[in-house]
TILOTI-910355 format. One record per residue: x, y negated, z negated of N, C-alpha, C, O, CB in turn; residue in three letters. Coordinates in Angstrom, 2 decimals, always signed. Glycine has a CB too. Example, Ala and Ser with C-alpha at 12.3 -4.5 7.8 and 13.67 -1.06 7.14 Angstrom:
      n.c1      n.c2      n.c3     ca.c1     ca.c2     ca.c3      c.c1      c.c2      c.c3      o.c1      o.c2      o.c3     cb.c1     cb.c2     cb.c3   code
    +13.19     +5.69     -7.80    +12.30     +4.50     -7.80    +13.20     +3.30     -7.80    +14.24     +3.32     -8.46    +11.31     +4.47     -9.05    ALA
    +12.85     +2.25     -7.08    +13.67     +1.06     -7.14    +12.90     -0.03     -7.87    +13.41     -1.14     -8.04    +14.08     +0.60     -5.72    SER
This chain:
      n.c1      n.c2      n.c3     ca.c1     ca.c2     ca.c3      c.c1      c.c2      c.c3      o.c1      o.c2      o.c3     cb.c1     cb.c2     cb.c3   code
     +0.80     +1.16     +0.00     +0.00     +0.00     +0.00     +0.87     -1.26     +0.00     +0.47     -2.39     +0.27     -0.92     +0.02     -1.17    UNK
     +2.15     -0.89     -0.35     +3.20     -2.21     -0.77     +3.11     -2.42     +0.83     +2.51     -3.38     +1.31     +5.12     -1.88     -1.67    UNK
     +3.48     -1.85     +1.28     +3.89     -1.87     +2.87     +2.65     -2.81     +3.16     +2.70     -4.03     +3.29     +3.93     -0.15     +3.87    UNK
     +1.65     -2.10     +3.21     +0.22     -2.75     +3.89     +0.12     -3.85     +3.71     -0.43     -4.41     +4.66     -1.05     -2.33     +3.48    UNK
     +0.45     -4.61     +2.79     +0.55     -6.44     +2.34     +1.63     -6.95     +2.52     +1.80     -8.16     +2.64     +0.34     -6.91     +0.86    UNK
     +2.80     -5.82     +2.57     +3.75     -6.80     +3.06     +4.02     -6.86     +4.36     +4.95     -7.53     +4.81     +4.86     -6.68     +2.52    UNK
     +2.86     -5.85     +5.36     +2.82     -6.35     +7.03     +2.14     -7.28     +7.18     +2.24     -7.92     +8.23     +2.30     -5.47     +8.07    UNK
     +1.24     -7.64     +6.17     -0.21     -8.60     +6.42     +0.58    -10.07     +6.64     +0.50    -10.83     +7.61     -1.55     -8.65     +4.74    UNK
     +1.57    -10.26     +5.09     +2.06    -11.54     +4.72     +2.84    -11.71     +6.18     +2.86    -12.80     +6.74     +3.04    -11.59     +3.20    UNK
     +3.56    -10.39     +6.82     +4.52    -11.20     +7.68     +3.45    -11.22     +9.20     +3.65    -12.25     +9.85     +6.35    -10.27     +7.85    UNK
     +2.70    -10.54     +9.66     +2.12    -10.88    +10.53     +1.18    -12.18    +10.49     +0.76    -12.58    +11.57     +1.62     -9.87    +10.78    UNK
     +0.79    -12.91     +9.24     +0.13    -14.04     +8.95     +0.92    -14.87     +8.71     +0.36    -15.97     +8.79     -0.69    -14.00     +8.08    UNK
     +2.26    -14.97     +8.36     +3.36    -16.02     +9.20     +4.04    -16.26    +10.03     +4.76    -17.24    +10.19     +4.02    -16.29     +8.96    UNK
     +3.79    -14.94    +10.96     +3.82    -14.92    +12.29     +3.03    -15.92    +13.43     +3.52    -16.65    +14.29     +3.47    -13.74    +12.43    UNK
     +1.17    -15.55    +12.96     +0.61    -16.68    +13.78     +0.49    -17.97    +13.43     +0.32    -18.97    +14.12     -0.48    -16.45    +14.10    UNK
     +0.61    -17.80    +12.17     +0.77    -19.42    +11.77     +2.00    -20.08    +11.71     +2.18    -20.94    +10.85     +0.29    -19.69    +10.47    UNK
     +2.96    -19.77    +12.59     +4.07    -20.29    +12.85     +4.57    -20.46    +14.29     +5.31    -21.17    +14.97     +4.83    -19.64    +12.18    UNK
     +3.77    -19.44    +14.37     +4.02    -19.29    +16.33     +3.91    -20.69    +17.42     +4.63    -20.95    +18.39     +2.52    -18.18    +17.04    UNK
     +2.53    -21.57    +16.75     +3.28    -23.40    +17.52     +3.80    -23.48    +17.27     +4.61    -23.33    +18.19     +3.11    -24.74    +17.58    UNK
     +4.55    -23.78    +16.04     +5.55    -24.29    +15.47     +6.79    -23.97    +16.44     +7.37    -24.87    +17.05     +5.62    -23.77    +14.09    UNK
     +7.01    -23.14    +16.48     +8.06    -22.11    +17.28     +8.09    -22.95    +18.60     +9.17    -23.47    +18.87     +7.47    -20.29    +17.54    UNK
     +7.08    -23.13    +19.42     +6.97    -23.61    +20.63     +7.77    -24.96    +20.84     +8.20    -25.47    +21.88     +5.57    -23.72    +20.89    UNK
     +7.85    -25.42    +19.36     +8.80    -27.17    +19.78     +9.58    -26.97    +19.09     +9.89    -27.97    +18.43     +8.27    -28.84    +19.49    UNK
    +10.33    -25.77    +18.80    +11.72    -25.71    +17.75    +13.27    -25.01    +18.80    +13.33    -23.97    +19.46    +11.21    -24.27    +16.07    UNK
    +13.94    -25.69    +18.66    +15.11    -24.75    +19.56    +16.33    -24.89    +18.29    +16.50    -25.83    +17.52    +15.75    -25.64    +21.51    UNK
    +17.13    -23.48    +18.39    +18.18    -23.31    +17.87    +19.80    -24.10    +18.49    +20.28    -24.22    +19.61    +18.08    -21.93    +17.87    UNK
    +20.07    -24.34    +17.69    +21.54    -25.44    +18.07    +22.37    -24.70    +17.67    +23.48    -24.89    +18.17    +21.84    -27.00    +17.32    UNK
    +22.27    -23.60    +16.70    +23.24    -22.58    +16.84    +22.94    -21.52    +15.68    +21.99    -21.61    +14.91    +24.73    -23.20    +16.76    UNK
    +23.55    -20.86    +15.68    +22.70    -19.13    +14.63    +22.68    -19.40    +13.20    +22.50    -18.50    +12.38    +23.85    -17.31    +14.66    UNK
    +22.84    -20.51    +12.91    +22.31    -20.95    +11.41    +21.29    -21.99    +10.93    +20.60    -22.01     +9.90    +23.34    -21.38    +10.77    UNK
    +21.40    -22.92    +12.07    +20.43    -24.01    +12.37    +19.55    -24.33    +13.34    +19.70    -24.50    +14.55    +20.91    -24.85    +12.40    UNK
    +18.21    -24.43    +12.33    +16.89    -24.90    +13.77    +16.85    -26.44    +13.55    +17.18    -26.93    +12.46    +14.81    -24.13    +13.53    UNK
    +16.45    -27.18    +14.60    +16.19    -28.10    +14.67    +14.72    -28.52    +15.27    +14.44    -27.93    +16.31    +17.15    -28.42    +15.13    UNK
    +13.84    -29.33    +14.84    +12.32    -28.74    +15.22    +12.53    -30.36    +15.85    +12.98    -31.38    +15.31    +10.76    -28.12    +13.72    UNK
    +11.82    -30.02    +17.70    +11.72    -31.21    +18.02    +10.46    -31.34    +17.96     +9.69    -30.42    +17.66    +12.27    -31.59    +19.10    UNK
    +10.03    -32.87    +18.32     +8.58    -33.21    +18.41     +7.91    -32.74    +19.35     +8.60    -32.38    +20.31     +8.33    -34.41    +18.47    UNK
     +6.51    -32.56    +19.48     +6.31    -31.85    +20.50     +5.66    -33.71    +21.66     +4.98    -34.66    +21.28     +4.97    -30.18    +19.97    UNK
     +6.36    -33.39    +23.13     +5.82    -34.04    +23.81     +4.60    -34.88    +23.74     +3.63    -34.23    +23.36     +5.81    -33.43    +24.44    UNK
     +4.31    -36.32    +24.02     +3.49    -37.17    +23.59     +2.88    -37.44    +25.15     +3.45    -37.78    +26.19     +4.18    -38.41    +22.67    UNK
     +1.50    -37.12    +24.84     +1.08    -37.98    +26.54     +0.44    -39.23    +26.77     -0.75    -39.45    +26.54     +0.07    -37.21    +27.39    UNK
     +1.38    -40.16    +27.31     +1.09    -41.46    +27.15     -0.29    -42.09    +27.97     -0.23    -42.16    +29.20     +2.36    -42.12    +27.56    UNK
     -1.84    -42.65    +27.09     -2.59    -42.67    +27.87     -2.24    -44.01    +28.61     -1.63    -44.78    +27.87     -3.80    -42.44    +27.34    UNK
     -2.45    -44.43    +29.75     -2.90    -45.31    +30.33     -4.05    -46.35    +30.02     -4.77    -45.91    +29.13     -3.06    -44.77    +31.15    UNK
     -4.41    -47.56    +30.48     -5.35    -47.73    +30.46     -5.23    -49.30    +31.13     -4.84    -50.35    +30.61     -5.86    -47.33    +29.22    UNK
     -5.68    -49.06    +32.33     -5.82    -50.76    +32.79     -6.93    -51.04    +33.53     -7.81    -50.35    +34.03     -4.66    -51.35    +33.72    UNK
     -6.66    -52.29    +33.49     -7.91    -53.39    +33.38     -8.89    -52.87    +35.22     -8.40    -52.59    +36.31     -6.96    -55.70    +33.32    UNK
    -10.10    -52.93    +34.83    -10.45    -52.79    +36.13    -10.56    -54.07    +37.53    -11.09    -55.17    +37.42    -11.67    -52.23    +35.84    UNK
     -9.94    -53.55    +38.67     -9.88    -54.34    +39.61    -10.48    -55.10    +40.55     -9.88    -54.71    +41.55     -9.51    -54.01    +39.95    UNK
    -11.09    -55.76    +40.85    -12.53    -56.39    +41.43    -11.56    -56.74    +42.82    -10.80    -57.70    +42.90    -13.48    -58.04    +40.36    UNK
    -11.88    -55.41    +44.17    -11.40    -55.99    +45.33    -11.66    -57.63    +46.06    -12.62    -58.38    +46.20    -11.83    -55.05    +46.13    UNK
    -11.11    -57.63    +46.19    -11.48    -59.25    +47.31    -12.30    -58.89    +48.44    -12.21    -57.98    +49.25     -9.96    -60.07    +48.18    UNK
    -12.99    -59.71    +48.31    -13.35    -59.49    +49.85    -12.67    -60.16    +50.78    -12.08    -61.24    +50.80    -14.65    -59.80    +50.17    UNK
    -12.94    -59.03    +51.80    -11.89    -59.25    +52.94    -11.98    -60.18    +53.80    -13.05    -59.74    +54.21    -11.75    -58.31    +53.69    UNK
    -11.79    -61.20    +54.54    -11.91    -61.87    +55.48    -12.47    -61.33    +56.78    -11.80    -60.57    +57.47    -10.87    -62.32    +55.57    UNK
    -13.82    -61.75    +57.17    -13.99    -61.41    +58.56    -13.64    -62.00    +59.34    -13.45    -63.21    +59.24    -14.91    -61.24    +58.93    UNK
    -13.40    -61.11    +60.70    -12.72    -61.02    +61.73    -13.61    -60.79    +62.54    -14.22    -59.72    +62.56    -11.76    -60.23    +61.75    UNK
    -13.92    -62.19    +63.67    -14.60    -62.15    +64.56    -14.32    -61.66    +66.11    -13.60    -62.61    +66.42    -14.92    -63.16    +64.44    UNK
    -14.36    -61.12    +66.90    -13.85    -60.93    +68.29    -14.91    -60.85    +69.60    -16.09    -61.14    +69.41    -13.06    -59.62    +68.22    UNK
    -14.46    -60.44    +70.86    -15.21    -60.67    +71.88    -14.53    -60.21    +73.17    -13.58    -59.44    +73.02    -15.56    -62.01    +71.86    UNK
    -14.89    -60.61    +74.57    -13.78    -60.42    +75.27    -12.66    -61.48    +75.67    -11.73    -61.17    +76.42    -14.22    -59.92    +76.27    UNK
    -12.81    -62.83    +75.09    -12.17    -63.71    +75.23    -11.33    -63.98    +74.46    -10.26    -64.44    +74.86    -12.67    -64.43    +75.39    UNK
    -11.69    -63.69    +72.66    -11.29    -64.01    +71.40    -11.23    -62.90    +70.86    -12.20    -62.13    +70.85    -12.02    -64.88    +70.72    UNK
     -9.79    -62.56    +70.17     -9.83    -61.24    +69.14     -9.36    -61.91    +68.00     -9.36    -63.12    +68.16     -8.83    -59.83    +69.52    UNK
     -8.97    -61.54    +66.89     -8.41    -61.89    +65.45     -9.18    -63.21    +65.10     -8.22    -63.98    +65.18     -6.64    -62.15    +65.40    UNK
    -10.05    -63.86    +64.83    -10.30    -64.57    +64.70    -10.77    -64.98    +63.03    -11.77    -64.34    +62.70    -10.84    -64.55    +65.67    UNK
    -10.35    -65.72    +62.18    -10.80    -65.82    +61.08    -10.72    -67.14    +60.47     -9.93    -67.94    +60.95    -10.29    -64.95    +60.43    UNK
    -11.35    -67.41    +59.62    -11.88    -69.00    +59.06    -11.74    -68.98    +57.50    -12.24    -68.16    +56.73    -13.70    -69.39    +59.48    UNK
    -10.95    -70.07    +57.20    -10.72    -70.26    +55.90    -10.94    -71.41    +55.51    -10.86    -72.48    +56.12     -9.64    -69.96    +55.55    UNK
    -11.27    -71.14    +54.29    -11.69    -72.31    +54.01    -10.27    -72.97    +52.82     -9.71    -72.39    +51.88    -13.41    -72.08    +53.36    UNK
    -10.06    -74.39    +53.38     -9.40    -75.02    +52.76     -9.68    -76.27    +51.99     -8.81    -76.87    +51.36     -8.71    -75.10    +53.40    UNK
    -10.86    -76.61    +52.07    -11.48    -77.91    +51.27    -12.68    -77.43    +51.20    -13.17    -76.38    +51.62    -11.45    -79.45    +51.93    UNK
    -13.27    -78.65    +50.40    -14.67    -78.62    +50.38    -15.58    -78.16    +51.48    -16.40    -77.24    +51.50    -14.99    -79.76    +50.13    UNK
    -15.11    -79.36    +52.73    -15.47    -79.05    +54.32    -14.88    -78.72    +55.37    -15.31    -78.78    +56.52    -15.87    -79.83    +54.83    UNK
    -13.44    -78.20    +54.87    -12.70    -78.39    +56.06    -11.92    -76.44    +56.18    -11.52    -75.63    +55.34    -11.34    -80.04    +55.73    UNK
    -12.02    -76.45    +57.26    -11.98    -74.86    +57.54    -10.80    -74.85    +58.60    -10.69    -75.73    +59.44    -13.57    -74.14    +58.23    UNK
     -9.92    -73.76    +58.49     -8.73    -73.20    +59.10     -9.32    -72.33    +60.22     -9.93    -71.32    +59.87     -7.80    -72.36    +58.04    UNK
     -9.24    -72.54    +61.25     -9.63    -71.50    +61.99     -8.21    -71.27    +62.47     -7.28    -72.07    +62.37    -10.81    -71.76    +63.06    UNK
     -8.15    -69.39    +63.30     -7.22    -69.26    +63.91     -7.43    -67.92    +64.33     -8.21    -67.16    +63.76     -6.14    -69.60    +63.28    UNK
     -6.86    -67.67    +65.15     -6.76    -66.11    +65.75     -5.73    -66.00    +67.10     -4.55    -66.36    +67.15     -8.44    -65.55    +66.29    UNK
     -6.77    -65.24    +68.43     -6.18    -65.38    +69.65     -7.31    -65.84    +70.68     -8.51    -66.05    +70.51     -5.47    -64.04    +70.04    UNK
     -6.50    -65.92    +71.79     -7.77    -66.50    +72.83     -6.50    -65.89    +74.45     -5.42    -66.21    +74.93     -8.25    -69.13    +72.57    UNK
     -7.54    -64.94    +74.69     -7.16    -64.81    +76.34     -8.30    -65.38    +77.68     -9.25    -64.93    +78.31     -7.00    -63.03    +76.60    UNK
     -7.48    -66.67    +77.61     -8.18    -68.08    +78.19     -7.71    -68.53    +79.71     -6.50    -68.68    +79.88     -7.74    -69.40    +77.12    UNK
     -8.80    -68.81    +81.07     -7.79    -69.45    +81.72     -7.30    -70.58    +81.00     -7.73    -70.87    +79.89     -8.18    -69.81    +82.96    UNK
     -6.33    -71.30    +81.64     -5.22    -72.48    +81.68     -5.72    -72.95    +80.04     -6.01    -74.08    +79.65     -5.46    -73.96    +83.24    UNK
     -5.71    -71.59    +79.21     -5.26    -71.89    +77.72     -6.17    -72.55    +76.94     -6.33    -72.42    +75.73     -4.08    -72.71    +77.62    UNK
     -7.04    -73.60    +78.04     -7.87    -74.37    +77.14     -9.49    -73.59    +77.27    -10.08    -73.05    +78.20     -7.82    -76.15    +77.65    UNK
     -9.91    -73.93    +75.52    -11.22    -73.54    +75.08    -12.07    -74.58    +74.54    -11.38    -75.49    +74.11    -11.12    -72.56    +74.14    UNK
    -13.23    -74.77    +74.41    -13.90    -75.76    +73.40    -14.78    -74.78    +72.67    -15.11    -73.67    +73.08    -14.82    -77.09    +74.11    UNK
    -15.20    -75.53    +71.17    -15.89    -75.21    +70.29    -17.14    -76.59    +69.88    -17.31    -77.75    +70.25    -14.81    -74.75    +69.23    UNK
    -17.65    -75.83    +69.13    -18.94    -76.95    +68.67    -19.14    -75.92    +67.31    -18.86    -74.75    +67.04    -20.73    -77.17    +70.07    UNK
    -19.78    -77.03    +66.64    -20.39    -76.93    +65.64    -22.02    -77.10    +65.03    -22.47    -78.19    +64.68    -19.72    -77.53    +65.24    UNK
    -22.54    -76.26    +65.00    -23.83    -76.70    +64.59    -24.80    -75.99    +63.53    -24.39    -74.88    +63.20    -24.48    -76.78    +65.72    UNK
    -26.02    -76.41    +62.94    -26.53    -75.86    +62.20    -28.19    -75.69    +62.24    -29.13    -75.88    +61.48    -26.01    -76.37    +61.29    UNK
    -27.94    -75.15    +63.83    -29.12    -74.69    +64.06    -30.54    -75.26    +64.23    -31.68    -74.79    +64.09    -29.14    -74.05    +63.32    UNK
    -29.97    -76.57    +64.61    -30.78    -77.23    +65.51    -30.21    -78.49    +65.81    -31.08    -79.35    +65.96    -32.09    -77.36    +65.04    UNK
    -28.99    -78.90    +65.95    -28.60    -79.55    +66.33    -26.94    -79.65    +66.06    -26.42    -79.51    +64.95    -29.41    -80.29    +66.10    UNK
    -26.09    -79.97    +67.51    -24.62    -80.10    +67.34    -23.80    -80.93    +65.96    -24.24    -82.05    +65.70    -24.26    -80.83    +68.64    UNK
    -23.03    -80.58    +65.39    -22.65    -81.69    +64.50    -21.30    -82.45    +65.17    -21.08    -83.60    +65.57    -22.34    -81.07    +62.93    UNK
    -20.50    -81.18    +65.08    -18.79    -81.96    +65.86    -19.00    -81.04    +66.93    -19.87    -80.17    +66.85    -16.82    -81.74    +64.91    UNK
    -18.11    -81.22    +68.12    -17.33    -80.72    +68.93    -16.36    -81.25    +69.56    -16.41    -82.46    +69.76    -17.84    -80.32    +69.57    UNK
    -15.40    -80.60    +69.96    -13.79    -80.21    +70.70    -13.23    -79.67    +71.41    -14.01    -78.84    +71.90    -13.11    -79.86    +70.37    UNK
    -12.14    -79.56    +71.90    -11.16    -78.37    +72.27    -10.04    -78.52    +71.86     -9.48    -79.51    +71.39    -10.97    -78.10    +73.58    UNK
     -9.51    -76.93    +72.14     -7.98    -76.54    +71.83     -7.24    -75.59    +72.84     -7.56    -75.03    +73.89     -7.90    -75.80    +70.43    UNK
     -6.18    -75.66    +72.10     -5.58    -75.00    +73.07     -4.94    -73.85    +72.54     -4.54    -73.97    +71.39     -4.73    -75.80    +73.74    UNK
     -4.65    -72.19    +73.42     -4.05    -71.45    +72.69     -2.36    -71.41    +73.62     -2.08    -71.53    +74.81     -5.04    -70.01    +72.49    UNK
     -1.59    -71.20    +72.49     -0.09    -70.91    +72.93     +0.48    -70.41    +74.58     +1.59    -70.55    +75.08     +0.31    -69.73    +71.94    UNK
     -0.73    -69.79    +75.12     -0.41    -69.25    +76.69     -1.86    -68.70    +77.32     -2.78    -68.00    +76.88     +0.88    -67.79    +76.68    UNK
     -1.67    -69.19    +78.22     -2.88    -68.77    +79.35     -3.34    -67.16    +79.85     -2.44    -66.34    +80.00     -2.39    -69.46    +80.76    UNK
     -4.72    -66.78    +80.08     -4.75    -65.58    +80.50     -3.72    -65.46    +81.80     -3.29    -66.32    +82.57     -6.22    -65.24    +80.76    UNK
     -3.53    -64.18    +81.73     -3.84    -62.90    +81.21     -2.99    -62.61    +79.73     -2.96    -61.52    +79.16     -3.46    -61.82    +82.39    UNK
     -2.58    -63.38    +79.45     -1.90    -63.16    +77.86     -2.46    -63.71    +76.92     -2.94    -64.85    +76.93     -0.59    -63.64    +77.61    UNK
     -2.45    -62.90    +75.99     -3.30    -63.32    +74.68     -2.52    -64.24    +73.90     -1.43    -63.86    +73.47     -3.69    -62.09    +73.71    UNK
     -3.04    -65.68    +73.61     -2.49    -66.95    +73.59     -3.07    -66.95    +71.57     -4.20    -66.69    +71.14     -3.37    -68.32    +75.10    UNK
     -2.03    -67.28    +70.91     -2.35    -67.73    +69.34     -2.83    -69.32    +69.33     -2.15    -70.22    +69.81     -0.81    -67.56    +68.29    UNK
     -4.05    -69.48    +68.73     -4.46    -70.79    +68.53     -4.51    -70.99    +66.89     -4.64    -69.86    +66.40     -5.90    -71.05    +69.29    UNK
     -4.44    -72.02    +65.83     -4.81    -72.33    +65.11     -5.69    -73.90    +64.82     -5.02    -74.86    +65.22     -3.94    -71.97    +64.68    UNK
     -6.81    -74.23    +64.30     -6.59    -75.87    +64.06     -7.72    -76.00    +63.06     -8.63    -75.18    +62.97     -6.79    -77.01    +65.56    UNK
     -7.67    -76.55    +62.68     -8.76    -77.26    +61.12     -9.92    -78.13    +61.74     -9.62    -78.61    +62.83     -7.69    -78.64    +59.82    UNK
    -11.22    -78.46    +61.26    -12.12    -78.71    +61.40    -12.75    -79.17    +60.04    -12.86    -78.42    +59.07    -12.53    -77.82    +62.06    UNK
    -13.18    -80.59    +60.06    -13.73    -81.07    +58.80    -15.15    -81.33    +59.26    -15.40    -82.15    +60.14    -12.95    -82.40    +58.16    UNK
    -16.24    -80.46    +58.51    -17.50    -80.80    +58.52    -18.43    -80.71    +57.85    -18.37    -79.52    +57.53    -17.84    -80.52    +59.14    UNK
    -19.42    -81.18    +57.28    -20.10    -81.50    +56.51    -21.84    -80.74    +56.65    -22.11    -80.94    +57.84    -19.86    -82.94    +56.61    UNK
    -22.70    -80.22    +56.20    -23.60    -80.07    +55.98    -24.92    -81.48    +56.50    -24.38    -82.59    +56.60    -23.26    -79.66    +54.73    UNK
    -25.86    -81.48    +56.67    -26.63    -82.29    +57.03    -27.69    -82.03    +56.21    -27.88    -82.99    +55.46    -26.83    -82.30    +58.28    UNK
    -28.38    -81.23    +56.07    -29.05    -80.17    +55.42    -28.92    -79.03    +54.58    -28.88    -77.96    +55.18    -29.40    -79.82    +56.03    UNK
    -28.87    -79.00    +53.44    -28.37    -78.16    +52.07    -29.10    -77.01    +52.19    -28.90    -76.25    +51.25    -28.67    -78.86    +50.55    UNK
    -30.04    -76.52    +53.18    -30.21    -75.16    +53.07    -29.83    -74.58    +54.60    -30.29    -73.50    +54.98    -31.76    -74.83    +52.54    UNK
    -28.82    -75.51    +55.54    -28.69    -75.09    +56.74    -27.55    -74.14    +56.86    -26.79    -74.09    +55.89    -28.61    -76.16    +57.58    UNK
    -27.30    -73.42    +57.82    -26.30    -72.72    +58.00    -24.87    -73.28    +59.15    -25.11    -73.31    +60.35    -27.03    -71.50    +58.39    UNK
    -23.76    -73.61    +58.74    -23.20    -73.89    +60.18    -22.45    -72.71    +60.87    -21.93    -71.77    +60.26    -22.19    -75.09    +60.11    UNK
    -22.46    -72.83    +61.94    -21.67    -72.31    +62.88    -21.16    -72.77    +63.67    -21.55    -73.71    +64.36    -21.99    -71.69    +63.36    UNK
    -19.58    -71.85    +63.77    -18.74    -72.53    +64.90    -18.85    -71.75    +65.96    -18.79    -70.53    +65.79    -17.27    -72.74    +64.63    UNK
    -19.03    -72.28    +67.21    -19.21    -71.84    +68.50    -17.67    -71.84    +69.50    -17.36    -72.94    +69.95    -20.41    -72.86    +69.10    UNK
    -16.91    -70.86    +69.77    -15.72    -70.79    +70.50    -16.36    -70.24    +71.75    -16.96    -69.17    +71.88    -14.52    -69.93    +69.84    UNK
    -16.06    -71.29    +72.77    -16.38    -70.61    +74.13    -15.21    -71.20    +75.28    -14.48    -72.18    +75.15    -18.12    -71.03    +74.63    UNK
    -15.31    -70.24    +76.46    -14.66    -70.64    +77.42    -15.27    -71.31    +78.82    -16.08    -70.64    +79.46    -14.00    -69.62    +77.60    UNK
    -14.88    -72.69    +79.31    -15.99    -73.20    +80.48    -15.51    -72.85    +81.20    -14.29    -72.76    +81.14    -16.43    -74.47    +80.83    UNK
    -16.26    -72.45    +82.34    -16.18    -71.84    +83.53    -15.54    -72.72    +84.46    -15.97    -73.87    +84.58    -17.43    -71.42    +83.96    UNK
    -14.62    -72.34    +85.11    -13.76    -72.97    +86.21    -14.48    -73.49    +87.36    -14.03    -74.41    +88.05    -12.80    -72.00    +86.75    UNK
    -15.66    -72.89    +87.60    -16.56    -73.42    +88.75    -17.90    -74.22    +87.92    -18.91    -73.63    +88.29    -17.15    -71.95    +89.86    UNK
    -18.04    -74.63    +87.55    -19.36    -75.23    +86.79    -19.45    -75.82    +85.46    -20.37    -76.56    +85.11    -20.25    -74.27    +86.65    UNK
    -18.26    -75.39    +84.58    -18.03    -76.31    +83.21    -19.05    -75.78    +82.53    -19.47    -76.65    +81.76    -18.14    -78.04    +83.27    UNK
    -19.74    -74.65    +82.41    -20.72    -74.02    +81.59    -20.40    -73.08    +80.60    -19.67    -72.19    +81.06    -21.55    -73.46    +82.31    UNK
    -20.66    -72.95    +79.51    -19.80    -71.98    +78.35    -20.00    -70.68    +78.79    -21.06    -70.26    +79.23    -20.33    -72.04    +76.70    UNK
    -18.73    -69.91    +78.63    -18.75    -68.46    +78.59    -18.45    -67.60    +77.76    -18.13    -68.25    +76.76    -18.25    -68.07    +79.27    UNK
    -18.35    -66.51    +77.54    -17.57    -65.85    +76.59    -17.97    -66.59    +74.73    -17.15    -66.66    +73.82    -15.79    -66.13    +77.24    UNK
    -19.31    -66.98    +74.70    -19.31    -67.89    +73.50    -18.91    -66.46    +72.30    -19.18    -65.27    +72.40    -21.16    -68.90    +73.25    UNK
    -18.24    -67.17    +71.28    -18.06    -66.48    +70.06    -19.02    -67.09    +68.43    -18.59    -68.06    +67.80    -16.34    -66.63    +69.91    UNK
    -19.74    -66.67    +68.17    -20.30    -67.10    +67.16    -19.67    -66.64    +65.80    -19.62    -65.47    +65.41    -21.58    -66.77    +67.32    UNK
    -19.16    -67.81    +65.09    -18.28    -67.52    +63.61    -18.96    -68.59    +62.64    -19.21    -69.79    +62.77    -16.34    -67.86    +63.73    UNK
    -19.14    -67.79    +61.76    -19.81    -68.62    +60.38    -19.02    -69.33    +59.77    -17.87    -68.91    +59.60    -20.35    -67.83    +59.26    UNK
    -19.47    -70.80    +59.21    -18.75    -71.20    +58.29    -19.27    -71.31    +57.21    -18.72    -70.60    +56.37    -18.25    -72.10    +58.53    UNK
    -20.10    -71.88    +56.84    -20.99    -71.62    +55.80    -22.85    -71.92    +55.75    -23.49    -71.63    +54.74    -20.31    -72.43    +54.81    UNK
């Protein structure tokens, strides 16, 4: 019976030692050294609210096209334009009537896709209107818009 309790005692400090065991290494046949057992570091960061992305208007005349806003009223436009002899006009309006219009010019004439940039300051008329900028190309025989691009500004 001595036996019988004294397998019990050592098999019951067997399992109750057996983690233990798992983070202990010998440094040499007289000494254990018990390391810590591995720590898992949580994380935790802040959640990210994507931007929204800038739209990008295009067509067959105009690709990359996008509008920023840099003032109160005044908007960055820029993209490309494959234009004859480079030049385009735009207008502005808010849907029932023109506010500004212009032209510009992009960096090179069709058949190459020409980089334009230029700013535009305009103002609202009406606080529940919408504006839009109108990029079009006039026709070489008649001066009539083609290729119009419709881009929001606000």
């Amino acid at each position: 019976m001595k036996y019988f309790y004294f397998l019990m005692a050592i098999t019951w400090v067997a399992c109750t030692t057996s983690n233990e065991r798992q983070n202990e290494s010998i440094a040499n046949g007289d000494t254990v050294t018990v390391q810590p057992a591995p720590t898992q570091e949580i994380k935790t960061e802040e959640p990210t609210v994507p931007l929204p992305e800038a739209k990008v208007y295009s067509n067959e005349r105009f690709k990359e096209v996008t509008v920023e806003t840099i003032g109160e009223h005044t908007f960055l436009i820029q993209g490309k334009g494959q234009i004859f002899e480079a030049r385009f006009g735009w207008v502005v309006e808010d849907g029932h009537q023109e506010l500004k219009k212009g032209s510009e010019m992009t960096d090179a004439g069709a058949p190459e896709w020409g980089k334009f940039k230029f700013t535009i300051d305009v103002q609202k008329e009406r606080a529940n209107s919408t504006l839009m900028l109108i990029l079009f190309e006039s026709s070489p025989k008649d001066g009539s818009r083609q290729y119009e691009l419709p881009v929001l500004l606000y």
